[in-house]
C-alpha positions in Angstrom: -15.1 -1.7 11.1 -14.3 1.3 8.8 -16.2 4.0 11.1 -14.1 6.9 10.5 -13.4 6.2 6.7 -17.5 6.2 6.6 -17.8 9.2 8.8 -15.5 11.2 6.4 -17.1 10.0 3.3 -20.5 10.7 4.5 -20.2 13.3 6.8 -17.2 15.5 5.9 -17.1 15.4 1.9 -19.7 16.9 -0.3 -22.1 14.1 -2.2 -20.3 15.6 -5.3 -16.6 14.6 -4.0 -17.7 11.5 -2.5 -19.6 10.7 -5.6 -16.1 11.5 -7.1 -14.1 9.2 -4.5 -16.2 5.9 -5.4 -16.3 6.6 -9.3 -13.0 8.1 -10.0 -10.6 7.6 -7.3 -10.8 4.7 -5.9 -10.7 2.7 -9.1 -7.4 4.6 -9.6 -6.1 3.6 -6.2 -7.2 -0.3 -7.0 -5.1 -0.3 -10.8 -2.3 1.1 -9.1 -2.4 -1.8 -6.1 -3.3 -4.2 -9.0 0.2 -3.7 -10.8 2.3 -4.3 -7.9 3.8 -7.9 -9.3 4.2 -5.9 -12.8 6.5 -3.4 -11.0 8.5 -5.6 -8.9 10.9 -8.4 -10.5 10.1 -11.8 -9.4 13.9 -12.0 -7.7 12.2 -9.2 -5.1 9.2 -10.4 -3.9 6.9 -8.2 -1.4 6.3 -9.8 1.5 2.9 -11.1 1.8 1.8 -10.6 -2.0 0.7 -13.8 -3.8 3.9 -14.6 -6.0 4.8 -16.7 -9.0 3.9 -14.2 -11.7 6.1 -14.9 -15.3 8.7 -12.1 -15.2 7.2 -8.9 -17.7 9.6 -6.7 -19.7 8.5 -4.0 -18.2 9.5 -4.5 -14.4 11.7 -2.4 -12.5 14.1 -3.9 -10.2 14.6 -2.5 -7.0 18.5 -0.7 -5.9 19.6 -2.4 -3.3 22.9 -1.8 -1.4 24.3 -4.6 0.8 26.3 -4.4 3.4 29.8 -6.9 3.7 27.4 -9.3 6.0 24.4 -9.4 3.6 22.2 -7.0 5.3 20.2 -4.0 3.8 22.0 -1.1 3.8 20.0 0.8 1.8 17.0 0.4 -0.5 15.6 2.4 -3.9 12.4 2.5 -5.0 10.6 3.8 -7.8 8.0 6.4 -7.9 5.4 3.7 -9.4 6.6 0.9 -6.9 5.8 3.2 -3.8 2.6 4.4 -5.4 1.7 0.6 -5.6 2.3 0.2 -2.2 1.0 3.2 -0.5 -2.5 1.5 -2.0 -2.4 -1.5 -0.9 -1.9 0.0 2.2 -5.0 2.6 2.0 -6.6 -0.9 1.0 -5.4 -3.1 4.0 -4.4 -5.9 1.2 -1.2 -7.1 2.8 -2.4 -9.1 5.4 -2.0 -8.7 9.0 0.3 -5.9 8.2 -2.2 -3.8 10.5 -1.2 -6.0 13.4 2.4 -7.4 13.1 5.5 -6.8 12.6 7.7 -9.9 11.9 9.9 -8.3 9.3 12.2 -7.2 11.4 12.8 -3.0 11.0 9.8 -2.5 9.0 6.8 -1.2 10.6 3.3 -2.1 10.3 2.1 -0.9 6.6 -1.6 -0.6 6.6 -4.4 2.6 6.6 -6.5 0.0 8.9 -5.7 1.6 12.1 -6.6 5.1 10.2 -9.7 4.4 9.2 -11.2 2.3 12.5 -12.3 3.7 15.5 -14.0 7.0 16.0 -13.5 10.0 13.5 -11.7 13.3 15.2 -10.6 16.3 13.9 -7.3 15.7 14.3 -7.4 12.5 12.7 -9.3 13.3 10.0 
């Protein structure tokens, strides 16, 4: 139930800008979800993504600090991996990411909750 993603396509944006959502922007937002495995090395898989991709040339590995006991201290992405994310995010296609949070310090990562329930100005 997308009802205020459909309010504020239909309602809120012109016909020429939603026109310009479904035909231009969208299929931007899906290439840059679709590259996600390309832009992460197989040694730092994202949780819930479907895996076992042959390693590319082209991947960037994430900068990760550890701390003496083996946890995070810090993390580095690039500006291409967090673009990646962000749309599978604004498309919900890391499942139940909406709903859980079993990865302990990382909150839920999905537009979902956005996009359902009814549109308001101050949510929209």
């Amino acid at each position: 139930n997308l009802t205020t993603l459909g309010y504020f396509l239909h309602r809120v944006l012109s016909s020429e800008e939603e026109s310009k959502f479904w035909n231009h922007n969208l299929p931007k937002i899906v290439a840059w979800a679709a590259q996600v495995e390309a832009l992460f090395a197989p040694s730092h898989i994202v949780p819930y993504l479907p895996s076992g991709v042959a390693e590319p040339s082209n991947h960037t590995k994430l900068k990760v600090q550890l701390l003496e006991d083996g946890r995070i201290l810090h993390l580095s992405f690039s500006r291409s991996q967090v673009a990646s994310l962000l749309c599978h995010a604004f498309l919900g296609t890391i499942p139940d990411r909406d709903k859980i949070d079993d990865l302990q310090g990382f909150a839920p990562f999905s537009f979902v909750q956005l996009f359902t329930g009814e549109y308001s100005e101050d949510r929209g």
